[in-house]
BASE-235331 format. One line per field, with one value per residue: residue number from 1; x, z negated, y of N, C-alpha, C in turn. Coordinates in steps of 0.2 Angstrom, whole numbers, padded with zeros to 4 digits. Example, Ala and Ser with C-alpha at 12.3 -4.5 7.8 and 13.67 -1.06 7.14 Angstrom:
# BASE-235331
k c(1	2)
nx c(0066	0064)
nz c(-0039	-0035)
ny c(-0028	-0011)
cax c(0062	0068)
caz c(-0039	-0036)
cay c(-0022	-0005)
cx c(0066	0064)
cz c(-0039	-0039)
cy c(-0016	0000)
//
This chain:
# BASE-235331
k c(1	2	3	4	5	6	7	8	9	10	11	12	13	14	15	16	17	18	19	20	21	22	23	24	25	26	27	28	29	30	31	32	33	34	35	36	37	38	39	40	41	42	43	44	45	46	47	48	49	50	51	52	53	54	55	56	57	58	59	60	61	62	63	64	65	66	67	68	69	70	71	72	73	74	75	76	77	78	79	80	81	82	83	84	85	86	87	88	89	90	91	92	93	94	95	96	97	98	99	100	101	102	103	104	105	106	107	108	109	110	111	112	113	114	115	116	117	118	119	120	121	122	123	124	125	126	127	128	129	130	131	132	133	134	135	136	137	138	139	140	141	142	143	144	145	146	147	148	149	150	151	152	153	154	155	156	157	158	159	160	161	162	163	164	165	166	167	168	169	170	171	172	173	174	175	176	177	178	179	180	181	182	183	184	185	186	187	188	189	190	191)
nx c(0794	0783	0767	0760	0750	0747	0736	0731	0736	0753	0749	0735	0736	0742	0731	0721	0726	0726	0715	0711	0718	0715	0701	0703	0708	0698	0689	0697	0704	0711	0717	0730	0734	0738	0748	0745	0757	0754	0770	0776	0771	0761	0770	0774	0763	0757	0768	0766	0753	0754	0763	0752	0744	0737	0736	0741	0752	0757	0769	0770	0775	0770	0773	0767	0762	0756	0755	0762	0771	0759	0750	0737	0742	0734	0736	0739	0755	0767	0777	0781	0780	0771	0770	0760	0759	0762	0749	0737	0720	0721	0718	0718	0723	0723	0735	0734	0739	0730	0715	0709	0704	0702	0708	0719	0716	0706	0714	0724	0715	0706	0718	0724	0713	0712	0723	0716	0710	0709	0701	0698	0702	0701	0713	0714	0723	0720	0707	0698	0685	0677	0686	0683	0683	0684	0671	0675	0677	0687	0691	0692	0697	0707	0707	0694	0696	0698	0695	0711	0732	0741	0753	0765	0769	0770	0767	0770	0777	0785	0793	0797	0796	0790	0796	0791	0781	0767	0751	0751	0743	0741	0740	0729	0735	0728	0730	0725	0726	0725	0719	0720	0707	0700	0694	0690	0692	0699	0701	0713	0716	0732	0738)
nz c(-0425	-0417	-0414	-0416	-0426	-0441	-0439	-0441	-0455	-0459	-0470	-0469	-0454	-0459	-0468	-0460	-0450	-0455	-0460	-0448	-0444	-0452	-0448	-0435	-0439	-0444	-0433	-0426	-0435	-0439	-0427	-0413	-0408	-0393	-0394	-0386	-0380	-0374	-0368	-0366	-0379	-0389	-0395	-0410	-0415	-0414	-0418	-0433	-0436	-0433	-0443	-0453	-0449	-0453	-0446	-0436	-0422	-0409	-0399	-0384	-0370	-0360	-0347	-0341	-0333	-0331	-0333	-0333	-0340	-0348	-0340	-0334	-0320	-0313	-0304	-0308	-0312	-0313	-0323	-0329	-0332	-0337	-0340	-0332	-0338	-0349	-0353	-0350	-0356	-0368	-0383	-0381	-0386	-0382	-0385	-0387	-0387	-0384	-0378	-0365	-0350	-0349	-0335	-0336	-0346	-0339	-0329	-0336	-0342	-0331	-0324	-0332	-0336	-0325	-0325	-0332	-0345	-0363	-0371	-0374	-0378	-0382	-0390	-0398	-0404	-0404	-0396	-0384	-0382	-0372	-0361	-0354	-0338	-0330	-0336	-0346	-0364	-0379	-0388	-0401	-0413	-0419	-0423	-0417	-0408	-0402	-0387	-0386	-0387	-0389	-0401	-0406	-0420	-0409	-0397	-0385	-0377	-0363	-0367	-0380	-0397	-0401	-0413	-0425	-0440	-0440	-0434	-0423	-0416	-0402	-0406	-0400	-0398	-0402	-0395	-0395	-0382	-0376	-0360	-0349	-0339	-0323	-0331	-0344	-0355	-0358	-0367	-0367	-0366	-0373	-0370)
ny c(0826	0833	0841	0828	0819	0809	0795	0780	0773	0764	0755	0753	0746	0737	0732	0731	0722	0708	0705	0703	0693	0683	0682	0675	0664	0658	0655	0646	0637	0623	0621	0622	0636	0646	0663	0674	0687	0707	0712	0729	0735	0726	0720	0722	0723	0709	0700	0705	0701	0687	0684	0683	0674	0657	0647	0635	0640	0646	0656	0667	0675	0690	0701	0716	0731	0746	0762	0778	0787	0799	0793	0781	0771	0765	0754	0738	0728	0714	0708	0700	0682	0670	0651	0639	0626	0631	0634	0627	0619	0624	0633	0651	0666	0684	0694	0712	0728	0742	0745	0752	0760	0748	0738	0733	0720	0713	0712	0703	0695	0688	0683	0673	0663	0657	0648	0638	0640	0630	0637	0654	0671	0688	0700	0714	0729	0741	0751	0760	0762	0776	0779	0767	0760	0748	0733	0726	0720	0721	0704	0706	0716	0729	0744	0755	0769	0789	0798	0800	0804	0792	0785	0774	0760	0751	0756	0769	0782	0786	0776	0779	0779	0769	0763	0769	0767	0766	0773	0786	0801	0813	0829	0844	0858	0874	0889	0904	0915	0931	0936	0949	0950	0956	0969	0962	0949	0934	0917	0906	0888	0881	0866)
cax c(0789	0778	0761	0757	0749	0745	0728	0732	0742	0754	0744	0729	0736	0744	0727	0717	0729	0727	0708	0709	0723	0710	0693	0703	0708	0690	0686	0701	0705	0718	0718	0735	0732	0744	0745	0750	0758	0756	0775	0779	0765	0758	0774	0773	0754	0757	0773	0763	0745	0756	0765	0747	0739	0740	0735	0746	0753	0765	0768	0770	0775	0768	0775	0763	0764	0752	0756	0769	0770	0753	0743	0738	0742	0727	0737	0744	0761	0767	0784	0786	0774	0768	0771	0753	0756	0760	0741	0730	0719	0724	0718	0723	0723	0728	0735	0736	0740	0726	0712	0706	0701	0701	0710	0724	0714	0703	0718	0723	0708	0707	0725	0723	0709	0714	0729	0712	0713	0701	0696	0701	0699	0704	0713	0717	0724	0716	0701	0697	0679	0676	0692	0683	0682	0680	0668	0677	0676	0690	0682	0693	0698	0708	0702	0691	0700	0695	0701	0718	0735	0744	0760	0770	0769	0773	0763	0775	0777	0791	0798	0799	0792	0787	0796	0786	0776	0760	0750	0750	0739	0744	0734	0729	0733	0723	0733	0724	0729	0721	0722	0717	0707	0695	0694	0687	0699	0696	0704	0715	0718	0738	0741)
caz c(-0419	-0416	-0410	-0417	-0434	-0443	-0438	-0444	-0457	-0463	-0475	-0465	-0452	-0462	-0469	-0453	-0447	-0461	-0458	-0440	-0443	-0458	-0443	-0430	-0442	-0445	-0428	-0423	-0442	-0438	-0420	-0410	-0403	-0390	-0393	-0378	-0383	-0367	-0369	-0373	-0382	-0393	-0401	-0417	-0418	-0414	-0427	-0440	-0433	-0434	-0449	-0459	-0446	-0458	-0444	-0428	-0416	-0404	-0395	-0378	-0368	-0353	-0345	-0336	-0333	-0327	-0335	-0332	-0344	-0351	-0337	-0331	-0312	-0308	-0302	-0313	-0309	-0316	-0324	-0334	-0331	-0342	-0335	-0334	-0342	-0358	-0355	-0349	-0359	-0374	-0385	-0381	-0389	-0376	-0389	-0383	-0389	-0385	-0371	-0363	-0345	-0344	-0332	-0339	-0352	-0336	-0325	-0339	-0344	-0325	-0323	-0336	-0334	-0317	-0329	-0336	-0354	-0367	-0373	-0369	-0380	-0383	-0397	-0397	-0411	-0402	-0392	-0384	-0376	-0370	-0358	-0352	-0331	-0330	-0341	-0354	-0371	-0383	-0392	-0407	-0413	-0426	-0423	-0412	-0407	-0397	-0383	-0388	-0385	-0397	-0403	-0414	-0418	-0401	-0394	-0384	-0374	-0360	-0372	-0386	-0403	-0405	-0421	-0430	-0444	-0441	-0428	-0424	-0411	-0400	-0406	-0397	-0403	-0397	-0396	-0391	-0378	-0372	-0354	-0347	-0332	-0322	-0337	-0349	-0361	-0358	-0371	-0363	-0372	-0371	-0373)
cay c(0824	0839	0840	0823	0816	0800	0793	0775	0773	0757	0751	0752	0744	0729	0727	0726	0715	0706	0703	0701	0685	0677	0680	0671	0658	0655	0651	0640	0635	0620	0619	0625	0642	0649	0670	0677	0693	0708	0716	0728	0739	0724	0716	0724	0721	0701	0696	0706	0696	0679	0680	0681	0668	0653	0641	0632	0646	0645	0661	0667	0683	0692	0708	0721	0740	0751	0769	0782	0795	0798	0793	0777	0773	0761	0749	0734	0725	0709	0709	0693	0679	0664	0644	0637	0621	0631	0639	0623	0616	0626	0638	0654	0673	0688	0700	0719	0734	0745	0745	0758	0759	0740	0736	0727	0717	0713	0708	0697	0690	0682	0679	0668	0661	0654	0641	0631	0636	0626	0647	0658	0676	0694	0705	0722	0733	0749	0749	0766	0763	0781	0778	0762	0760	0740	0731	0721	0725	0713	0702	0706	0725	0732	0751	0761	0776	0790	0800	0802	0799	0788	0783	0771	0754	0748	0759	0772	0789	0786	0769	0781	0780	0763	0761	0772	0761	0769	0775	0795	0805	0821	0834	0848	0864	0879	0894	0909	0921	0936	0939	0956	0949	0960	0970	0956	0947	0929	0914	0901	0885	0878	0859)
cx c(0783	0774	0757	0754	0743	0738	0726	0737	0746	0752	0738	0730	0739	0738	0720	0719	0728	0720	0707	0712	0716	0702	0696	0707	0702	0689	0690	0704	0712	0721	0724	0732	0737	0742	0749	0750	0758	0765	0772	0776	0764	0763	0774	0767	0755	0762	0768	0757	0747	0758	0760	0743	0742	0739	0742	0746	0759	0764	0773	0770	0773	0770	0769	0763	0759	0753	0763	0769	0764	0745	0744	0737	0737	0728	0741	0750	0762	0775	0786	0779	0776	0769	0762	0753	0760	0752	0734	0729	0722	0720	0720	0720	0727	0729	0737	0734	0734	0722	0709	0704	0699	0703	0716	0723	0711	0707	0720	0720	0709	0714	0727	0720	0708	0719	0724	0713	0706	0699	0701	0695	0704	0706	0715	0718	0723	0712	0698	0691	0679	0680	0688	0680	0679	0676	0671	0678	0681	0684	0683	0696	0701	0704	0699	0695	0697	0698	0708	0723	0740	0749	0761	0766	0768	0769	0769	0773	0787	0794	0800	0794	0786	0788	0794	0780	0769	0758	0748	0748	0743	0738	0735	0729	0731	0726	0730	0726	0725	0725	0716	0715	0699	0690	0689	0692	0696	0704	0706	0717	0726	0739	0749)
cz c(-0420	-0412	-0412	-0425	-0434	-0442	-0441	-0448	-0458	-0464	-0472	-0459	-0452	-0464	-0465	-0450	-0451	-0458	-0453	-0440	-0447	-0452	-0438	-0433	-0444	-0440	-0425	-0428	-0441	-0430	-0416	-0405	-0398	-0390	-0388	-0380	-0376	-0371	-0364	-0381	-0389	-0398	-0409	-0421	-0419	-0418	-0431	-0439	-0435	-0437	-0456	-0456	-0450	-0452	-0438	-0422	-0413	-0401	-0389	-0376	-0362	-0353	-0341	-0336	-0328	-0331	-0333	-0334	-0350	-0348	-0333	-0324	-0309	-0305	-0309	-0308	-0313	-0316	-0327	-0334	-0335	-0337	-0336	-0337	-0350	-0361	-0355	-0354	-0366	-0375	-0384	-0383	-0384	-0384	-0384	-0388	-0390	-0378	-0370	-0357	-0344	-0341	-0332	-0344	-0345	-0333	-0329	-0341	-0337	-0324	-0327	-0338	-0329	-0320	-0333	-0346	-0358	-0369	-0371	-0373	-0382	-0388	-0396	-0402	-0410	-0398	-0391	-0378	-0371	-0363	-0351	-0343	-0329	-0334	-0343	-0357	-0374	-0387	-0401	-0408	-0418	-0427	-0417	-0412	-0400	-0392	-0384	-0386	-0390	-0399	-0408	-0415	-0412	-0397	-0392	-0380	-0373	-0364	-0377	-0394	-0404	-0410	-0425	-0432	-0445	-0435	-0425	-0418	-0408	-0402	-0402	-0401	-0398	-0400	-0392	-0387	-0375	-0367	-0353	-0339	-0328	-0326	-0343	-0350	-0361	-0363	-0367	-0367	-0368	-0376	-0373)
cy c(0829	0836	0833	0823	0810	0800	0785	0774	0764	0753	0747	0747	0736	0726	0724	0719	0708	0699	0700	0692	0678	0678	0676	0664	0653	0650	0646	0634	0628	0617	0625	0630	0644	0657	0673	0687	0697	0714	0723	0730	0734	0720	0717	0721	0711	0698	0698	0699	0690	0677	0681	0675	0661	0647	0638	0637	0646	0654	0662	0675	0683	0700	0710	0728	0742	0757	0771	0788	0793	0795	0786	0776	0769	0755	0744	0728	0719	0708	0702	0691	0671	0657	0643	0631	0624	0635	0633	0619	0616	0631	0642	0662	0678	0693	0708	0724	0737	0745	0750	0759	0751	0736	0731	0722	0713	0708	0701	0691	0686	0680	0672	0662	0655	0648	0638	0633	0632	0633	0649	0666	0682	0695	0711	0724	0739	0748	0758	0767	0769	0781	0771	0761	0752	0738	0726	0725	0717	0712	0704	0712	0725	0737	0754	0769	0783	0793	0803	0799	0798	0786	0778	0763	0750	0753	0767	0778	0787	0781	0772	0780	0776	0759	0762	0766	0763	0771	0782	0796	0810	0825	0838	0856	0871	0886	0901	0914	0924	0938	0946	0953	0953	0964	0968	0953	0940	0925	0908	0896	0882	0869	0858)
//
């Protein structure tokens, strides 16, 4: 895999999750949570998350897509939708992948919202405020990340390279090239 390198490793990211599973036990300690996992980005993050969460967890999938490639389209779609009587009147945890414009934590957050649950709260296993278009912020984080684009652990480039056990970045590498232009030599960078 060229052009990438590890920015979260394994370890790192077993024992965030680790953290993350023992803070939202605190809050809900013996009361039935439902986690609503968003496919497909976050399923790695959410088994790992639920097999340290020591409390009552049922789980739950939701499909949604707004990217194509590396860039998000601004709209979001709804591929696989949730019953409301497994959300009313219940605890419930959005898990996601990674936020960054907002807009899909956002849509969920109110789609959700609208099925009555008793809570109703955020997790994220990447959070990439700089990106951020909407205002919501999750309420729960693995890592702050910055503007980059990330792979691995569910997290993909065209559905690829989600099995990777870690999570690697594209770097940018800066190849200089001298052009001859109106005789001055300017430096062009290639992504």
């Amino acid at each position: 895999m060229e052009n990438f390198e590890i920015i979260f490793t394994e370890k790192q990211i077993q024992e965030r999750t680790k953290e993350l599973a023992e803070t939202l036990y605190k809050v809900y300690k013996n009361e039935e949570v439902i986690f609503v996992c968003t496919l497909k980005g976050a399923v790695f993050f959410t088994c790992d998350l639920l097999k340290k969460y020591p409390g009552d967890a049922i789980l739950e999938f939701i499909k949604i897509s707004s990217y194509s490639g590396e860039e998000s389209t601004g709209r979001i779609k709804l591929n696989l939708d949730i019953k409301k009587e497994n959300i009313e009147n219940k605890h419930v945890v959005i898990v996601e992948d990674i936020v960054d414009t907002g807009r899909s934590l956002k849509y969920l957050h109110d789609y959700i919202m609208n099925m009555n649950p008793k809570s109703l709260a955020t997790c994220a296993l990447l959070d990439k405020k700089m990106k951020r278009i909407v205002p919501i912020d999750p309420d729960y984080v693995g890592f702050e990340v910055d503007d980059l684009f990330v792979i691995g652990y569910g997290l993909d480039y065209d559905q690829r390279y989600r099995n990777l056990p870690y999570i690697g970045a594209k770097i940018k590498k800066l190849l200089s090239i001298q052009l001859k232009c109106c005789s001055s030599y300017k430096n062009v960078i290639l992504y």
